[in-house]
N, C-alpha and C positions, 0 to 999 in steps of 0.2 A: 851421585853415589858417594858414598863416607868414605872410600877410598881414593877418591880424586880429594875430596878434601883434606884426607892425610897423608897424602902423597908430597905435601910441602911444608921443609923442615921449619919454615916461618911458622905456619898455621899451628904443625906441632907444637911449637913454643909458647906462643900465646894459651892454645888450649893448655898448657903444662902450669903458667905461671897463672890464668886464672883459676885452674884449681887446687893452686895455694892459696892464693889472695883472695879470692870470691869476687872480689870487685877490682877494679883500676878505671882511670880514665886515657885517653890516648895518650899523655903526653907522659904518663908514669912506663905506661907497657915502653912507648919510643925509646924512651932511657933505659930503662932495665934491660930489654934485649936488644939495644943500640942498632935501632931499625927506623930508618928516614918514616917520619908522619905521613909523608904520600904513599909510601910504599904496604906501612902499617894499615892505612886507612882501606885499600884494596884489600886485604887478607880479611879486615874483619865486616867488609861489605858482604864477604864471601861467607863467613861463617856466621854470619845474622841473618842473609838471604837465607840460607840450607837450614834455620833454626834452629844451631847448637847455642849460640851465644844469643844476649840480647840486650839489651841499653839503656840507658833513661836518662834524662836531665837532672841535676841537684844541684841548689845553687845555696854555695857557702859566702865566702865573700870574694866580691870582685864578679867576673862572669860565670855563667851557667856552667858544670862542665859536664862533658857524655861519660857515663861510668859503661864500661860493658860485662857482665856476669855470663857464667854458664848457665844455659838456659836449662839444662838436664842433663844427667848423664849416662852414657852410651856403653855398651859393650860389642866391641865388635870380634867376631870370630869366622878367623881367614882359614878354610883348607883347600891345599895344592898338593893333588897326589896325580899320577897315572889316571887318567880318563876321571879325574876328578876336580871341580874348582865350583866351592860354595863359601860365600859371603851371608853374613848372618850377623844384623844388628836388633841389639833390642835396648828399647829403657830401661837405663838402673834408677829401680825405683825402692825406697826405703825399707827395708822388714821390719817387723815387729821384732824386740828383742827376743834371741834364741835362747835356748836352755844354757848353752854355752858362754853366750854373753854376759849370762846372768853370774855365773860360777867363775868370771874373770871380775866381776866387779866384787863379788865376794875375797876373790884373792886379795885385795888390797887391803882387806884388815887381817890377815895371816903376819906372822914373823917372816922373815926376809926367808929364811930356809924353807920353812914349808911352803910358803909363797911361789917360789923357786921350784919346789916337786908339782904345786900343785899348777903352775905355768907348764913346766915338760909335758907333764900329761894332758894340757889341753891342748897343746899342740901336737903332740900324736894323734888326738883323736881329730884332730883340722883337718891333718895331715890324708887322713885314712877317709876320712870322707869328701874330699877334696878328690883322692886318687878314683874314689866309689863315683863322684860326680864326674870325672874325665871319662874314663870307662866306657859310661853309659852316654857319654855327650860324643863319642869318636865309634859307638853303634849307632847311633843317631843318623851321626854325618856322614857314616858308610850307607846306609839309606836310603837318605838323601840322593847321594850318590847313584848308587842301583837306581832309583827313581829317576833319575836325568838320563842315565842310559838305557831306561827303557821306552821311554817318552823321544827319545831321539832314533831308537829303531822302531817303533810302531808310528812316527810320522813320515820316517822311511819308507815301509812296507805299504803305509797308506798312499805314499805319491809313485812308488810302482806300480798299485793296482792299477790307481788311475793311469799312470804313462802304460800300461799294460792294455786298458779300455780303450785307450786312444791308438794301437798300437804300435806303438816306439818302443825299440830295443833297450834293454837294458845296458849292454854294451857303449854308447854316446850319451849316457847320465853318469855327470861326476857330480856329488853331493861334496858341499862345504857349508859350515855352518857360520853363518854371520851373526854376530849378538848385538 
């Protein structure tokens, strides 16, 4: 699960510093986030086994060395409410430039001022759809939700009937849910 992989502040850091860098080899990541080579070498076993990251040989001069890059990028989204807990990752995968995108790289032959009005108001309008995309992404995951709690009493009801066919009392059935 992508939460046990980021559940550790090493792994966080690598993932952070290879999506600056694009690439490094062990001995660059060891120095930069001052983390012993054996210890490095276990985190990124971890995160090439689960296919976030991945590797390759290049050889410049002197020996071969392992580079390790992000293999793709991930968005994950955690909700933890009252009879709610959904985990939700997907591929971040490239778009085609937006209408928006387009009207920022136009800002760059404006004058500094108008460049500057015509920046505010792209980011209201980010802003406002951004808040339009959350909205609808926390109706989504109320949902969801309702759906996990309905699936957990209609598999209820389903093992009364049957402890009901068998006749066993209700009374000495305690229900807990293992995941």
């Amino acid at each position: 699960m992508v939460l046990d992989i980021l559940g550790s502040e090493t792994r966080r850091r690598i993932l952070r510093l290879l999506s600056i860098r694009r690439k490094c080899y062990l001995t660059e990541i060891s120095k930069m986030l001052e983390i012993s080579q054996k210890a490095l070498i276990r985190h990124l076993e971890i995160l090439e086994k689960r296919g976030i990251i991945s590797s390759y040989y290049e050889k410049e001069e002197g020996p071969a060395r392992k580079y390790f890059f992000l293999n793709r990028g991930l968005q994950l989204d955690l909700r933890i409410a009252p009879g709610s807990y959904v985990v939700l990752t997907r591929e971040v995968v490239e778009s085609p430039k937006s209408e928006l995108e387009l009207e920022l790289t136009e800002c760059r032959r404006l004058d500094p001022e108008e460049r500057m009005k015509k920046l505010k108001s792209l980011r209201k309008k980010l802003e406002e759809k951004l808040e339009e995309i959350n909205r609808e992404r926390d109706s989504i995951l109320d949902l969801l939700s309702k759906i996990d709690r309905e699936m957990r009493d209609a598999e209820r009801e389903e093992i009364m009937k049957k402890l009901r066919e068998l006749g066993i009392e209700r009374k000495s059935i305690v229900f807990r849910r293992i995941d």
